[in-house]
N, C-alpha and C positions, 0 to 999 in steps of 0.2 A: 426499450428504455436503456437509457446507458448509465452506469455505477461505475464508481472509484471503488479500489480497492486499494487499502492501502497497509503495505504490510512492517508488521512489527517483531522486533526481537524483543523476547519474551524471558528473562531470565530464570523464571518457572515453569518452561517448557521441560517437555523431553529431549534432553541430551542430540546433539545433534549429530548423525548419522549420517555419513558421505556417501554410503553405498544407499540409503533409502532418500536419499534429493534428484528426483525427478523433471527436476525444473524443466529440462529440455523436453522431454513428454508432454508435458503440462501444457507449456507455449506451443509446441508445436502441433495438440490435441486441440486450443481453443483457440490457433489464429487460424487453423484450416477450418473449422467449424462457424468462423466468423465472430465467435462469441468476446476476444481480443481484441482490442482496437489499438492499443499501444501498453508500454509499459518496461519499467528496467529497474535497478537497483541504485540508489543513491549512497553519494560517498557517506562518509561520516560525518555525524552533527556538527562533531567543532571544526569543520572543513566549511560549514555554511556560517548565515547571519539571519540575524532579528532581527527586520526592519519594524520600528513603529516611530510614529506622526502626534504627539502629544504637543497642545497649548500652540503647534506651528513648528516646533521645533522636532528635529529627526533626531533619533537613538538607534541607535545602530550596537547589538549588544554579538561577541562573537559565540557561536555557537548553540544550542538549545536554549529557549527562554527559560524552561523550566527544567528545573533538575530532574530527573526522573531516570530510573534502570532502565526501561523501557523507550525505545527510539525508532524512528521511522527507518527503516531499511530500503524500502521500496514504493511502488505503486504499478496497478494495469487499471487501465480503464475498459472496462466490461461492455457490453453488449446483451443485452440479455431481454427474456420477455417480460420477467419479472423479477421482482427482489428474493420469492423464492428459489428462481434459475440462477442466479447468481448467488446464493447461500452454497448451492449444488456444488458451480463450479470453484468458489471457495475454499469446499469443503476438501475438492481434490489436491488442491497447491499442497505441495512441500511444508511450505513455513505455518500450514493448519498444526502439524504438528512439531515444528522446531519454534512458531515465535505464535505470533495474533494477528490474524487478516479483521478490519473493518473492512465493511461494505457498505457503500453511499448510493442513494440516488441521485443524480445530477441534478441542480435546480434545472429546473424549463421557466424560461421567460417568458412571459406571455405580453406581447405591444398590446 
């Protein structure tokens, strides 16, 4: 099954700690294991846009729709056998304990 994962900074996390960010462990533990399938850090919100489609008409608003401390940082897209294998490998990332990983199942379309 493959999940998103998609990571957050947390401002009531623990304090973030440059000698305990393992990231390159992390990646390089679950893209040799297969369990990785891609994944990187995104710039910052107000670097992006809000697209939405109302009444026909486009809105284009810059940077995060909603106000919030909390902001997407990242995403991997997982590989996994289940949604508890992926809670697992989760639980190892870095940002478990510097921000908030979600983890998604992928929809599957069925024709």
């Amino acid at each position: 099954m493959q999940f998103l994962m998609l990571v957050w900074t947390d401002p009531t996390a623990d304090a973030y700690v440059a000698a305990d960010d393992n990231i390159e462990a992390w990646v390089a533990e679950n893209d040799a294991a297969g369990r990785r399938r891609d994944g990187d850090r995104l710039q910052a919100a107000q670097d992006g846009r809000t697209v939405r489609v109302r009444s026909g008409r486009l809105l284009v608003t810059e940077g995060p729709f909603v106000e919030t401390q909390e902001q997407i940082a990242g995403f991997d897209l997982l590989e996994c056998a289940d949604l508890d294998e992926a809670v697992k490998v989760a639980a190892d990332h870095p940002m478990a304990r510097f921000g908030t990983l979600e983890v998604r199942p992928l929809w599957i379309w069925k024709d």
